[in-house]
LOMISE-321022 format. One record per residue (C-alpha): x, z, y. Coordinates in steps of 0.5 Angstrom, whole numbers. Layout:
<rs>
     u     w     v
     X     Z     Y
...
</rs>
This chain:
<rs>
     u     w     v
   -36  -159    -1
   -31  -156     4
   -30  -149     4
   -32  -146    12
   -27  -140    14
   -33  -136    17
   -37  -137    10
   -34  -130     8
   -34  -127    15
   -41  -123    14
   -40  -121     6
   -33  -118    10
   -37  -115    17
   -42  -112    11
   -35  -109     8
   -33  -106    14
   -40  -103    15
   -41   -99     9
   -33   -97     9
   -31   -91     7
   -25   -85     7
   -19   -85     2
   -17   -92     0
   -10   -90     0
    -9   -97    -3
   -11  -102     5
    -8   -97     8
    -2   -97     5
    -1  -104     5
    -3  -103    12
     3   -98    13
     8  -102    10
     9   -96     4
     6   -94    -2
     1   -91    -3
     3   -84    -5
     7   -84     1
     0   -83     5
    -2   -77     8
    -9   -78     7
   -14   -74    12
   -19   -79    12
   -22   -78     5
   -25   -68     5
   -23   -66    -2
   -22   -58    -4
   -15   -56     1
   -13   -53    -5
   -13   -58    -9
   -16   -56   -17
   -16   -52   -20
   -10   -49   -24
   -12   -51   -31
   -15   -58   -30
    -9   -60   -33
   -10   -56   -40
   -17   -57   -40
   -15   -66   -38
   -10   -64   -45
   -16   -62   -49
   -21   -68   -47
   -16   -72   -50
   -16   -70   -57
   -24   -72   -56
   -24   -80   -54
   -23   -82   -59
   -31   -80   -60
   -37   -82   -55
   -39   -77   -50
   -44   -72   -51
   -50   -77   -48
   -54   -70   -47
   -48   -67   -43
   -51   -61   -46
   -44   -56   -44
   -44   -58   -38
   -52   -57   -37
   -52   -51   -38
   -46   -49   -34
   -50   -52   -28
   -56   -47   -31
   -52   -41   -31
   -49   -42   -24
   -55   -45   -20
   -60   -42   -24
   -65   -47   -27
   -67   -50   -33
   -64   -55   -36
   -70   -60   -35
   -69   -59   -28
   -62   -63   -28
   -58   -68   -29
   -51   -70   -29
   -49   -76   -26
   -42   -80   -25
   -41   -78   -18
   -46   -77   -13
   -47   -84   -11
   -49   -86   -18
   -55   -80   -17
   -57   -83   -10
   -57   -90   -13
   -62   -87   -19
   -66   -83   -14
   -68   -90    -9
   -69   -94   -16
   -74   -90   -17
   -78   -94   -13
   -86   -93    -9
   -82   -93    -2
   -81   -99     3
   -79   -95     8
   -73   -90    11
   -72   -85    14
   -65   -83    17
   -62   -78    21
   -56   -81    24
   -50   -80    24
   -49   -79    16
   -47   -82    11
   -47   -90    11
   -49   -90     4
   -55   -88     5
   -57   -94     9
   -52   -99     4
   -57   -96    -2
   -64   -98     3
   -61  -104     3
   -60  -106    -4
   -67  -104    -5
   -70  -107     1
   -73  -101     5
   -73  -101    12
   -69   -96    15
   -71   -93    22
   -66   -87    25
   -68   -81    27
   -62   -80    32
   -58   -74    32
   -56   -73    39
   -49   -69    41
   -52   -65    47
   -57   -62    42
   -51   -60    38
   -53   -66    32
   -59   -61    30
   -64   -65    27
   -71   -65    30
   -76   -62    25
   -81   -65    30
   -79   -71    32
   -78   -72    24
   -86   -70    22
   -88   -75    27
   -84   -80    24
   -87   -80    17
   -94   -82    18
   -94   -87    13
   -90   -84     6
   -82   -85     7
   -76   -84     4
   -72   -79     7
   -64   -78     7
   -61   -70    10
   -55   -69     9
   -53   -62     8
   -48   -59    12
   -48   -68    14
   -43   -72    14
   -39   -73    19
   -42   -68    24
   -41   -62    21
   -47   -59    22
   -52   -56    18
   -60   -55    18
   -64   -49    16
   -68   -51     9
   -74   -46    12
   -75   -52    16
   -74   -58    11
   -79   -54     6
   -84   -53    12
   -84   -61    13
   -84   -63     5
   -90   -59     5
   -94   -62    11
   -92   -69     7
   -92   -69     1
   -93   -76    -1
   -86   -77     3
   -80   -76    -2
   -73   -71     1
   -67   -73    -1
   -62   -67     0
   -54   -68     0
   -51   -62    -2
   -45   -65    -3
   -41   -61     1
   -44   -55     2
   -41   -52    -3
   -36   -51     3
   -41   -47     7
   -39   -38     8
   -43   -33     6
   -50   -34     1
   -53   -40     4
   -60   -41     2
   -59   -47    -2
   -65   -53    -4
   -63   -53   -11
   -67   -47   -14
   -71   -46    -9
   -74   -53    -7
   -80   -57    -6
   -83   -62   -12
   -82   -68    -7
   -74   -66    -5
   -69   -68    -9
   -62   -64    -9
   -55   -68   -11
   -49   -64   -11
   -42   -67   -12
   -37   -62   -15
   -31   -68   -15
   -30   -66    -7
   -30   -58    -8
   -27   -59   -14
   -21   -64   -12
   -23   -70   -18
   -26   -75   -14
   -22   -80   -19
   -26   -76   -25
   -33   -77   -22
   -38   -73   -23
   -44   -70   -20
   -52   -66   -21
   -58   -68   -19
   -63   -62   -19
   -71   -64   -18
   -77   -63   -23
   -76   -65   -30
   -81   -71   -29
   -76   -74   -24
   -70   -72   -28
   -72   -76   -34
   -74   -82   -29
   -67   -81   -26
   -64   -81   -33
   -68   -87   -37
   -64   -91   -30
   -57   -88   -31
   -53   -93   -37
   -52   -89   -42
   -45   -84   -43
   -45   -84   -35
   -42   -79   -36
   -34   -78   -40
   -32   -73   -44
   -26   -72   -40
   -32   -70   -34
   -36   -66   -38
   -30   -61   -40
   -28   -60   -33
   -34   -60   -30
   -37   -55   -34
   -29   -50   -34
   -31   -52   -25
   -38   -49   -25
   -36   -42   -29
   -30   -42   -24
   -33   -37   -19
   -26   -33   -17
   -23   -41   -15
   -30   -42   -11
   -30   -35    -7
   -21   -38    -5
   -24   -44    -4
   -29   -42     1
   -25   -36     4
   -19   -41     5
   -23   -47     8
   -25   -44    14
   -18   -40    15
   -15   -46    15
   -21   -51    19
   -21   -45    24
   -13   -46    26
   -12   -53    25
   -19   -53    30
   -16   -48    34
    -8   -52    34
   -12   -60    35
   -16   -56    41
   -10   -55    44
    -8   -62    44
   -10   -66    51
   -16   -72    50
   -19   -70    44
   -25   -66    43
   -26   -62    36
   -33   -60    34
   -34   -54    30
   -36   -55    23
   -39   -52    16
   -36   -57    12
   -28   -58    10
   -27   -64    15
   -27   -64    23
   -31   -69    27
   -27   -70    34
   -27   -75    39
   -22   -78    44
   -24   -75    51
   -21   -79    55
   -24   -84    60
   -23   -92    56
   -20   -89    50
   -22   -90    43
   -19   -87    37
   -16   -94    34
   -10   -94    36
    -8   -87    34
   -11   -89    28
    -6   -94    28
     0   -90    31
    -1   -85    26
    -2   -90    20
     6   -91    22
     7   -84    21
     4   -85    14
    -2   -80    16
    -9   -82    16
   -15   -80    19
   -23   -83    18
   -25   -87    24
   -33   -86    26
   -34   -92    29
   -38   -95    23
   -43   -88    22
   -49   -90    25
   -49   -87    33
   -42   -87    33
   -36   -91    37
   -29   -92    36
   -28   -86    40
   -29   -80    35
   -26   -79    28
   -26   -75    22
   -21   -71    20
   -21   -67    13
   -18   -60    12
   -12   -60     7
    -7   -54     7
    -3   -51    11
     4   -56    11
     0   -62    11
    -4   -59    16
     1   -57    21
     5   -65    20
    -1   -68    22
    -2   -64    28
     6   -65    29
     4   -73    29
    -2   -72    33
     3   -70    39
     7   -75    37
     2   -80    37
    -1   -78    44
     5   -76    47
     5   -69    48
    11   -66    48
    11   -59    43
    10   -52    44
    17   -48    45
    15   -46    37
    22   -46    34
    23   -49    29
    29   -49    23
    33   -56    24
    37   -54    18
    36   -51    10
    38   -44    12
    40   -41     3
    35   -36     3
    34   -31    -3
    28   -26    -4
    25   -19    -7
    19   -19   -10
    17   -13   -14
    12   -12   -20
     8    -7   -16
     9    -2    -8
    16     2    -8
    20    -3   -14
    25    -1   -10
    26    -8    -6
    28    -6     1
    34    -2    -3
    35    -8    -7
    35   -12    -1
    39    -8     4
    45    -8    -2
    45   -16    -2
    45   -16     6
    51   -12     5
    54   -15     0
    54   -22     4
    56   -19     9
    62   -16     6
    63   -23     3
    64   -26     9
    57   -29    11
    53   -29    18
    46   -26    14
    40   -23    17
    34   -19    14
    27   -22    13
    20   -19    11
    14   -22    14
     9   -17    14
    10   -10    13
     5    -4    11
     8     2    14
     7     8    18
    14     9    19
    16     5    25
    22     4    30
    22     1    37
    28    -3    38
    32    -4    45
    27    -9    49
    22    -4    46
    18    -7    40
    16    -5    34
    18    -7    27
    19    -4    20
    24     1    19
    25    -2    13
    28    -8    17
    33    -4    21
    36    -1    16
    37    -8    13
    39   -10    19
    45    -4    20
    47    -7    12
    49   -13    16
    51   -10    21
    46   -12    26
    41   -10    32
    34    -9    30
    31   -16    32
    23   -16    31
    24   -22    28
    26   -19    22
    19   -16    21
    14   -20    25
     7   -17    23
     6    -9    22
     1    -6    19
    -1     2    21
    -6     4    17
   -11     8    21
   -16     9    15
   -18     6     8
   -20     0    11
   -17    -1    17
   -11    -2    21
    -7    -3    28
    -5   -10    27
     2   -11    30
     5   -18    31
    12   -20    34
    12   -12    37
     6   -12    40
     0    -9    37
    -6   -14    38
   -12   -10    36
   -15    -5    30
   -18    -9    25
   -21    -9    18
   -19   -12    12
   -23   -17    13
   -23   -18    20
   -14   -18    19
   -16   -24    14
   -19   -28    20
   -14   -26    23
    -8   -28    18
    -7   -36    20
    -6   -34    27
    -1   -28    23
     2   -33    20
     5   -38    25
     8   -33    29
    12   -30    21
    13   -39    21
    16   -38    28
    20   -32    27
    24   -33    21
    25   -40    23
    28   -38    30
    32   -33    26
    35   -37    21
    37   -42    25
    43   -36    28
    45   -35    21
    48   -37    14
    43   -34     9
    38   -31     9
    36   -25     4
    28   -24     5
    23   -18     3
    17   -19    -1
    11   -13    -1
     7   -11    -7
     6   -16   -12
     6   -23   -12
     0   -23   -17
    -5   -20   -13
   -11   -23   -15
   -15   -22   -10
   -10   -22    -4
    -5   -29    -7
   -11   -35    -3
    -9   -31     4
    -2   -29     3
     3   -29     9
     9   -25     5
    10   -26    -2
    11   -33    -5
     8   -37     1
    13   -34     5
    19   -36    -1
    15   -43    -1
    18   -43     7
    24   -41     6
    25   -45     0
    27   -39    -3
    30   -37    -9
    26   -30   -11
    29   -24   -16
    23   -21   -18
    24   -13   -19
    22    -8   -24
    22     0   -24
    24     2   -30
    24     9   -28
    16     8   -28
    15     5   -35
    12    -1   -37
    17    -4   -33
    17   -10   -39
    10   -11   -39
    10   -12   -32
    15   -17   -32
    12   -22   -36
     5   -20   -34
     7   -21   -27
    10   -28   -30
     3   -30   -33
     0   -29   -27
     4   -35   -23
     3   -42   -22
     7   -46   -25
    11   -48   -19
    11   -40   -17
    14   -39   -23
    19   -45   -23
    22   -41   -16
    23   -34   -19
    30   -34   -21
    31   -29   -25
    29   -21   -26
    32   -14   -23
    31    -8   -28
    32    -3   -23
    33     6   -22
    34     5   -30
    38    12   -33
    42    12   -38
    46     7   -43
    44     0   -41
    46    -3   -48
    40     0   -50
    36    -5   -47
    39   -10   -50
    33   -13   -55
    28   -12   -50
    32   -16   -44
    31   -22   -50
    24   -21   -51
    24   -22   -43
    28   -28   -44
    24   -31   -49
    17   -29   -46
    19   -31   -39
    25   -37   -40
    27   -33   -35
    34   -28   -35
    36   -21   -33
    41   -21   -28
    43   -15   -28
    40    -7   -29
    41    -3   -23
    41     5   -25
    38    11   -22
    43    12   -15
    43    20   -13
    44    22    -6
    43    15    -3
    43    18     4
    37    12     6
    32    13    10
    26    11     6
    21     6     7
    15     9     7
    12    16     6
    11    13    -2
    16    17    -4
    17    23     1
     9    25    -1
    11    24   -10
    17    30    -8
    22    26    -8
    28    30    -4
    36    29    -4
    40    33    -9
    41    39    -7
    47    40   -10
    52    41    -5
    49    46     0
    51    52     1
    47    58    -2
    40    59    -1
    41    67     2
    46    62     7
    41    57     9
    36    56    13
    29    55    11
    25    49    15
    18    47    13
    15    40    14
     8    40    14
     6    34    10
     0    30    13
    -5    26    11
    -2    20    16
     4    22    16
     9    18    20
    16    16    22
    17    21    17
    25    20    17
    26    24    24
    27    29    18
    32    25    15
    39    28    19
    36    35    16
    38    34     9
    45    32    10
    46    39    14
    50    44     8
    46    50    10
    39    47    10
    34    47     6
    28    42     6
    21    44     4
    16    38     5
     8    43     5
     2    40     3
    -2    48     2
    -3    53     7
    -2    57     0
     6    54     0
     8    55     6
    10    62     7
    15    64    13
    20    59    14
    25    59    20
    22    54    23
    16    49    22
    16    42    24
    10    38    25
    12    31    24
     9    25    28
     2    22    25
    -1    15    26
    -9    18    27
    -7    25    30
   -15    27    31
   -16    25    23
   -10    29    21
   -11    35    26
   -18    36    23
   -15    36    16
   -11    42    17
   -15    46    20
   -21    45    14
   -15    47    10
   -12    53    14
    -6    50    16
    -7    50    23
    -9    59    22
    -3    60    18
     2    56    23
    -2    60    28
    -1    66    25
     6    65    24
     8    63    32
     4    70    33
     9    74    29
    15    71    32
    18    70    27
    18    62    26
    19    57    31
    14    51    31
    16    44    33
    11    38    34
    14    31    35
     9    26    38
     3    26    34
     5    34    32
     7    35    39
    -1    34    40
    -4    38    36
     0    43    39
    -4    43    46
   -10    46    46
   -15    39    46
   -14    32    44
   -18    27    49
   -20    21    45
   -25    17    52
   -24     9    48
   -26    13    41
   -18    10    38
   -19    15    32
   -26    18    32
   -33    19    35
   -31    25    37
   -28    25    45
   -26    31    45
   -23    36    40
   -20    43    40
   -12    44    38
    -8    49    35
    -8    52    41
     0    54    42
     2    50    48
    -2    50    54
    -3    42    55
    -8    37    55
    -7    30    51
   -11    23    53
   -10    18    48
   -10    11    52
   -11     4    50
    -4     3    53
     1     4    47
     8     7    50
    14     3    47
    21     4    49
    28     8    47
    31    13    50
    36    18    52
    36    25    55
    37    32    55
    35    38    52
    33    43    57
    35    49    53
    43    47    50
    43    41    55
    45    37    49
    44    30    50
    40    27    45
    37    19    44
    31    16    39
    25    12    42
    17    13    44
    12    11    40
     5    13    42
    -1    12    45
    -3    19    49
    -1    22    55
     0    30    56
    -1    34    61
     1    42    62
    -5    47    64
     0    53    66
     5    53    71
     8    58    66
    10    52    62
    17    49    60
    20    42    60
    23    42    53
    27    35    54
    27    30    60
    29    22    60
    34    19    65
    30    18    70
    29    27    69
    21    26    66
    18    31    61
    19    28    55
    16    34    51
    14    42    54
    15    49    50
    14    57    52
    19    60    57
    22    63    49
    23    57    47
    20    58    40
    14    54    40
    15    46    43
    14    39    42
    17    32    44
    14    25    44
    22    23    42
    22    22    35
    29    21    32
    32    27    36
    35    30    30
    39    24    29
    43    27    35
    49    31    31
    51    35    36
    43    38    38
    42    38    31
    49    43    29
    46    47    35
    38    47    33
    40    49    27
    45    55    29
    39    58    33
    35    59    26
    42    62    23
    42    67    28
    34    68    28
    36    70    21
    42    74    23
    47    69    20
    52    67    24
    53    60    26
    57    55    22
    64    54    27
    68    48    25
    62    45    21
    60    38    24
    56    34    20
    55    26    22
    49    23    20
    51    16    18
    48    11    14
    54     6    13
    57    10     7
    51    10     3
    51     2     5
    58     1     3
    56     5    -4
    49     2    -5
    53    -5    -4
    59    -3    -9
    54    -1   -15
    49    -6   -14
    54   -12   -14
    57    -8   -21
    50   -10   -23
    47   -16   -22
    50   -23   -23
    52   -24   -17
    55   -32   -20
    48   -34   -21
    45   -31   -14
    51   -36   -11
    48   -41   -14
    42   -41   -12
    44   -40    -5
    48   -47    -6
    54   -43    -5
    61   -45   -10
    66   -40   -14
    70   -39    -8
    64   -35    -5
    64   -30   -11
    69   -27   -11
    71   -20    -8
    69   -17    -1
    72   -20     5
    74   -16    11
    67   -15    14
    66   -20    20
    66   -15    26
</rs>
């Protein structure tokens, strides 16, 4: 008999039906591609991907296949007692989820169903096979597809099988288990099917239906999703033991390989992977959430899951020719027209990683023809080459800054980056932003101005766990750790955006790292270390401070801690601040070698006297000072004390000080230590309420009381310390305590208000008293009142503004100008005065110019003695001609 063409056409409408995501192989033939050129966001596996040791444990389950599996799972089992905390009679293993669900409705003595829908399609596809009737409870979309706990009682008056997807698939959304739990009690003849094969996603602690469940539910849990081995299969069922064994006497035998036994039992003991997990699914749904709601005609829906539902919200559109156009873009969604109370218009879109991501947000505006955002992007590969440490303070920001001026010595348009910095010492640039001041002196290395997109995110710690956030030099609130780490991808796009427009204008980029790229508990969320290499496609030289000890060890074991993919981008190590005869070194560099494949290019020594301003207060709170060697004798110097605070910052307006031959630095944490100084100087502070507090409990603030009393000392307070000089500090929006007001020293007639309005700019004025001119920026939050009409103005702007009071003798003022000391001229003068106070004579003829180009040019000339600068060029794909002697600098 002649076959019809329509003989097939229902087996075909079945298919379509019941489809589901991820078969990369229809939808490359549909492309016109191969399948692994399918960017799939149809199927929602893990963004993460697996586990880093599924290879090794994939290597081991290879030597045992030659053996049956374990019939009893009993590795795996007890993996899944230890982790959900049951027995083991009350689980079984199954070869994915699906082979589960099919056991559970072969259970039999049911005719009928019971469906929340929209949901999984196989639901419907197994009551089918088994000849149950199926009835929808439908979930309604103005309702939030909640399912109706009530409408669901009604339903059951004749004993059902029930399917709840939890949180369910497509919407999303999750029920509460105290309301499921309520229903199974009122019916206990009705049996309860619990998806839970994605809630593994879920934040937080969520109460669970695996230990704490009803005798007529069923749990089933799929790991092949949040694991990302859906090509393994593998799934647990959870339910009294009676139905256990029902369940397992339908399963064939060895469901399950060994090759899922072995993994699944390492994925359930894998709680550090499953916390990343679930931190980065929702950072990384939360910003493809936000980046799809900004395209026009799509509708996203929130969600508890590692997908998005969304749905095409233009009058007469449906999603199948954006399906169809992305495919051409070898990008794949999962069309819903197929899930029960859906249409073409919605869509399903998984949660993949944070590049995948951003290409498919970048083929939807294509699809949709929306034109992109004035979002910069790089429209070439810029060379770029990185410095990550072994820990804070490895001396990356040196190391950087030497490379910076090498390349420019070389003849290179080179520029700094770092992505984030940790800092109180800051500096305002000419459009008045914010940005590390570890970055302007790695942009005055290449011989340009500070530009805030070479430090895009600054952190100013205001406690141990909370910081003022600062994003493209503006601050954009006060947050803690975890409220920063939800904050982060939004962090993140403006570092993407900053270092691409940045590198656009250059010939090579020399990038800073910060910390450690092998912080455990900070690699899931890093913007700065080796996510950041990954962007730039940099090479990275990992750094070590030999000066410390343990620099070895800290290499390699840094080294262990990385990805393979991370370690393949490290290029080499840096042994830094080393004292003494480098070939000594030589057996440990091999050992380096040998346990890392990785090679010393070069070891750095300990530079004396390099005259750099130093990144963080790391080093100013360990004592570290210049040398001292070629000042003047100590009867023939002046004595200044800087008073150390606990938040101290922009330490570096003390920097110029040190280069004057007849002064004498001392940096005083004890009111013990401070004697009788010529002059004391309280430097700027990030939380000034804190820190005033803190010197008066230790009797800081009596001993610099009684100094200025004797008359003997003159006291200066910049910013922050020009605050605590008043007489109160009003704190109204609580910025730095609970306390709205709190008294000061007492030694200036003023009152300060700290605002929320942050005051960002640079500035030129006068010094009253010398009429010496003097320059630097602002950077503060309050503003200062004088209380007396006997008050000086101790410096004005341009625009003839205070910029800072003092008495009438001038002994005793303050400034909010921080950098004034940079100024030679002021600085030769103020020193003077201390001279006379003493009854020294001033220094004629002596004019110190505070300069940080020598110290750069011999920063530069040792460390290109040191380091292997052929291996570097290589790794920025430049040739020989590029590796020789410095040019003449490009002016």
């Amino acid at each position: 008999m002649k076959q019809s063409v329509f003989d097939g056409f229902p087996q075909v409408l079945e298919q379509q039906r019941y489809a589901h995501g991820g078969n990369l192989t229809k939808m490359a033939e549909q492309a016109g591609c191969a399948a692994d050129e399918i960017l799939d966001f149809s199927a929602s596996m893990n963004p993460l991907g697996p586990p880093e040791w599924l290879g090794s444990e994939v290597g081991r389950a290879l030597n045992e296949v030659t053996h049956y599996p374990d019939p009893d799972c009993t590795d795996l089992i007890m993996a899944a007692c230890e982790a959900y905390k049951v027995w083991p009679a009350q689980v079984l293993p199954g070869n994915g989820a699906s082979e589960l669900l099919q056991a559970v409705v072969g259970l039999g003595g049911y005719r009928r169903a019971v469906i929340p829908s929209p949901t999984y399609v196989d639901y419907e596809r197994l009551c089918a096979l088994h000849r149950l009737e199926t009835e929808h409870l439908p979930l309604k979309l103005e309702n939030g597809f909640q399912v109706d706990f009530v409408k669901l009682g009604s339903m059951l008056t004749t004993p059902s099988l029930v399917f709840l997807c939890q949180p369910n698939n497509p919407t999303g959304q999750a029920f509460d288990p105290a309301d499921l739990r309520e229903v199974a009690a009122m019916f206990p003849q009705s049996r309860f099917i619990v998806d839970e094969s994605y809630a593994e996603f879920m934040q937080g602690h969520p109460d669970r239906l695996v230990k704490n469940r009803p005798s007529n539910v069923i749990t089933i849990i799929s790991l092949t999703k949040f694991f990302s081995i859906p090509g393994l299969r593998l799934g647990l069922a959870f339910a009294d033991p009676e139905t256990i064994l029902r369940m397992k006497n339908r399963l064939p035998a060895w469901s399950v390989n060994a090759m899922a036994q072995r993994v699944g039992a390492r994925a359930l003991r894998d709680t550090d992977y499953a916390e990343r997990t679930r931190e980065q699914t929702r950072l990384l749904r939360n910003s493809l959430a936000s980046a799809l709601r900004e395209l026009p005609g799509i509708q996203v829906f929130p969600s508890n899951a590692n997908f998005l539902l969304c749905k095409m919200d233009r009058l007469g559109m449906d999603a199948l020719p954006l399906y169809e156009k992305l495919l051409k873009d070898k990008v794949a969604i999962r069309l819903c027209g197929n899930f029960e109370g859906l249409d073409n218009q919605w869509f399903r879109i998984a949660v993949r990683g944070e590049d995948d991501n951003d290409r498919l947000v970048r083929a939807l505006r294509r699809a949709t023809g929306v034109s992109r955002g004035p979002v910069v992007k790089r429209n070439r590969r810029t060379p770029a080459i990185m410095l990550q440490g072994t820990c804070s303070n490895a001396g990356k920001s040196v190391l950087a800054a030497a490379l910076c001026r090498i390349l420019l010595q070389d003849g290179f348009r080179v520029a700094p980056f770092k992505a984030q910095n940790m800092s109180l010492n800051s500096y305002v640039t000419a459009d008045g932003a914010e940005m590390g001041r570890a970055q302007v002196t790695q942009a005055a290395a290449c011989r340009l101005g500070p530009d805030v997109r070479m430090n895009p995110v600054l952190l100013k710690p205001g406690s141990d766990v909370g910081s003022q956030i600062i994003v493209m030099g503006r601050p954009v609130g006060n947050m803690s750790v975890r409220e920063y780490v939800q904050f982060k991808p939004r962090a993140w796009e403006a570092v993407k955006t900053a270092y691409d427009s940045l590198a656009n204008e250059h010939e090579v980029m020399v990038l800073e790292g910060a910390g450690s790229p092998a912080e455990i508990n900070l690699k899931h969320h890093d913007i700065v270390n080796m996510a950041m290499a990954r962007h730039a496609d940099a090479s990275v030289i990992l750094a070590g401070d030999i000066d410390r000890g343990g620099v070895f060890a800290s290499l390699v074991g840094t080294m262990n801690l990385l990805t393979p993919a991370e370690r393949k981008r490290v290029l080499g190590f840096a042994i830094n601040r080393f004292r003494g005869d480098a070939s000594l070194l030589d057996p440990a560099l091999s050992f380096t070698f040998q346990n890392t494949g990785k090679p010393v290019l070069g070891v750095v020594p300990y530079i004396h006297n390099l005259g750099l301003p130093e990144e963080d207060s790391v080093s100013f709170k360990d004592g570290f000072r210049p040398d001292e060697k070629d000042k003047l004798p100590p009867d023939q110097c002046v004595d200044i004390a800087v008073i150390d605070l606990p938040r101290i910052s922009n330490f570096n307006d003390i920097d110029p000080l040190y280069a004057e031959p007849d002064v004498h630095v001392r940096i005083v944490d004890s009111a013990l230590e401070l004697g009788t100084p010529d002059a004391v100087i309280i430097p700027g502070s990030k939380s000034t309420v804190p820190d005033m507090k803190a010197l008066k409990g230790m009797g800081m603030a009596a001993a610099i009381r009684s100094l200025a009393q004797n008359g003997t000392t003159r006291i200066i307070g910049i910013c922050g310390g020009f605050q605590m000089l008043g007489e109160r500090v009003d704190d109204p929006f609580g910025l730095e305590s609970d306390c709205i007001r709190q008294e000061g020293f007492g030694l200036l007639p003023v009152q300060t208000e700290l605002t929320q309005d942050k005051t960002l700019k640079r500035t030129v004025g006068v010094h009253c008293k010398s009429s010496m001119r003097v320059h630097g920026y602002e950077i503060h939050h309050g503003e200062t009142r004088p209380l007396s009409s006997e008050l000086r103005v101790a410096l004005r702007d341009r625009e003839d503004q205070p910029l800072g009071f003092g008495l009438p003798d001038g002994r005793v003022w303050g400034t909010y100008l921080h950098g004034l000391f940079d100024s030679d001229d002021f600085r030769r003068w103020f020193v003077d005065q201390l001279r006379m106070d003493k009854g020294l004579e001033p220094l004629e003829h002596v004019q110190t110019t505070f300069n940080i180009e020598a110290g750069l040019d011999h920063l530069a000339s040792v460390v290109r003695e040191s380091l292997d600068m052929d291996q570097i060029y290589n790794a920025l794909g430049y040739g020989p001609c590029c590796r020789q002697a410095p040019l003449i600098y490009k002016l």
